[in-house]
C-alpha positions in Angstrom: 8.6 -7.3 16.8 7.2 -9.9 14.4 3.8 -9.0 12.9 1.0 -11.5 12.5 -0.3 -12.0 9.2 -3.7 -10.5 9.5 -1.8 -7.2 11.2 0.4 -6.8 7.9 -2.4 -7.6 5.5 -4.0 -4.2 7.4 -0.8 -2.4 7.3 -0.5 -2.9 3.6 -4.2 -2.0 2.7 -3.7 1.4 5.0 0.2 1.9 3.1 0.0 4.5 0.9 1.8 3.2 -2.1 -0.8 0.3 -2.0 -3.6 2.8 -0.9 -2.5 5.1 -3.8 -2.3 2.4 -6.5 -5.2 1.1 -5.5 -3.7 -2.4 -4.0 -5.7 -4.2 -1.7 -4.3 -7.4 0.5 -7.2 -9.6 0.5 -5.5 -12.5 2.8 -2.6 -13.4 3.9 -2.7 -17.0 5.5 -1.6 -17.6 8.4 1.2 -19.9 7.5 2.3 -17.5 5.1 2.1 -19.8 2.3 -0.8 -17.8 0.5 -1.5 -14.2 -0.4 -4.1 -12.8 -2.7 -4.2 -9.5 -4.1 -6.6 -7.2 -5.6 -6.2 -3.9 -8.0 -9.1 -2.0 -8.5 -9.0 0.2 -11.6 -9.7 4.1 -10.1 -9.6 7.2 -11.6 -6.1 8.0 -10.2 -4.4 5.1 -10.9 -5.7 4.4 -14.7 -3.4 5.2 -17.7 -4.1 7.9 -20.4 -6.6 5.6 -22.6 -8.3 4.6 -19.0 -7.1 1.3 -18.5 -4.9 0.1 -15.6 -1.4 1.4 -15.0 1.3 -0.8 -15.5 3.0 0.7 -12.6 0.2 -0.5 -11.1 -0.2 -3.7 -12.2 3.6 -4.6 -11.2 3.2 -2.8 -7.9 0.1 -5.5 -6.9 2.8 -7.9 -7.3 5.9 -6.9 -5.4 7.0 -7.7 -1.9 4.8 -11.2 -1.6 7.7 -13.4 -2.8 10.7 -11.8 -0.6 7.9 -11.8 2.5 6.3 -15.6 2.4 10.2 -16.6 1.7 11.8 -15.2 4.6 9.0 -15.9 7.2 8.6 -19.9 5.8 12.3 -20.0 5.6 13.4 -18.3 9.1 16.0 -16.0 10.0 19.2 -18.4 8.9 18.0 -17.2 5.4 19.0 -13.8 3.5 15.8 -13.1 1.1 15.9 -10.5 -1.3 13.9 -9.3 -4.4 16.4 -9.2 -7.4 14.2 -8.8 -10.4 11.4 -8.5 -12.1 9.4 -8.6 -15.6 6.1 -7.6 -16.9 4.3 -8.2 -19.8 1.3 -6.7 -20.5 -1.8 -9.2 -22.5 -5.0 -7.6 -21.7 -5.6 -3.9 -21.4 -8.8 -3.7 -18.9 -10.8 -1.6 -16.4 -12.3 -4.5 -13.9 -10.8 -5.7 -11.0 -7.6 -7.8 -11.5 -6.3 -10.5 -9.1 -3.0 -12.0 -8.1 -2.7 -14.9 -6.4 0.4 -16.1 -5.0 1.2 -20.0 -3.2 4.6 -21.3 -1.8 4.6 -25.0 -1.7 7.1 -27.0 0.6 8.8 -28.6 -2.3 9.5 -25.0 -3.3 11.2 -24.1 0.0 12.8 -27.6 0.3 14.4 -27.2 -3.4 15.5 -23.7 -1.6 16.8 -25.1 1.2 18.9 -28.1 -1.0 20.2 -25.1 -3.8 21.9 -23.1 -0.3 22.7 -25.7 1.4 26.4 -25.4 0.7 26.6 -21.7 1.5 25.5 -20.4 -2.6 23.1 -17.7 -3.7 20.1 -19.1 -5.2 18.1 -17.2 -7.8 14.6 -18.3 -8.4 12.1 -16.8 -10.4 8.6 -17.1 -10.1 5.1 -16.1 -11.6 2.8 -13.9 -10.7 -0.7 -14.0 -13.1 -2.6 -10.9 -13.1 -5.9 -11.9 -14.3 -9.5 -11.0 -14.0 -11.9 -12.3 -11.8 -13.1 -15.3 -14.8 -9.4 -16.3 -15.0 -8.5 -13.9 -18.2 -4.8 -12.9 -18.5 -3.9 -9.5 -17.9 -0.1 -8.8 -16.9 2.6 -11.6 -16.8 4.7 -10.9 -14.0 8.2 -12.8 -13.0 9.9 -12.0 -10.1 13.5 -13.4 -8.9 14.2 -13.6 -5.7 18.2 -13.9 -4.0 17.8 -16.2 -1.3 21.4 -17.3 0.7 22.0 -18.9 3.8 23.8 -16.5 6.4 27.4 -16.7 7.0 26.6 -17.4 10.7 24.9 -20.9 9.6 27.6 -21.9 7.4 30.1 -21.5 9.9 32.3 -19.0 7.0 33.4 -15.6 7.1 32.5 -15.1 3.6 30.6 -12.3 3.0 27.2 -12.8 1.1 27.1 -11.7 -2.6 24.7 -10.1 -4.4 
């Protein structure tokens, strides 16, 4: 069963990963093109000089990729986090803010790169800044994306 995106928005703000880090899911739109994210910095999920956790910070960022990919892309698509980076700017103890936004150019240069049955690796950015804009964390995350063997017509088994 498919969930709406308001339903998984709750689910993650109720998901005790998120809960615990302090992640909350402030939309999801409902063409799955947008998500915003916010990290509250709470006694139990600050570091030892009281600032945010890194683990934190790169947790804020890390299924929204591999999620608006493989519901704007459809089920002819394998979607998969690969990697990720982080790079920390700012230490602070407000409220940080991710803010992610798939375009259709980005899902039609997707589609074009796997077209012909290839992985695709694409990074992209994820910002973590504070409310007036201020950089906290520079986050990167690749995503696999692959069109099925089914589609292609092939019996070649997807690579990682």
């Amino acid at each position: 069963m498919k969930l709406p995106p308001g339903a998984l928005r709750h689910l993650f703000n109720i998901y005790p990963p998120f809960a615990a880090a302090g992640v909350c899911v402030r939309e999801i739109s409902p063409d799955w093109r947008r998500v915003r994210v916010r990290l509250s910095c709470r006694p139990w999920n600050r570091n030892w000089v009281g600032t945010h956790f890194g683990g934190s910070l790169f947790s804020m960022t890390d299924p929204f990729w591999m999620i608006m990919l493989m519901e704007n892309l459809g089920r002819d698509y394998l979607v998969w986090d690969r990697a990720g980076e982080i790079r920390f700017e700012a230490a602070v103890r407000e409220p940080v803010y991710c803010e992610f936004q798939l375009t259709e150019a980005v899902l039609d240069e997707l589609r074009a790169a796997a077209a012909g049955g290839d992985k695709v690796l694409r990074w992209f950015d994820c910002p973590v800044t504070t409310a007036d804009g201020r950089l906290v964390a520079a986050v990167r995350k690749q995503v696999y994306v692959r069109l099925k063997s089914r589609v292609r017509g092939d019996a070649a088994p997807p690579s990682a």
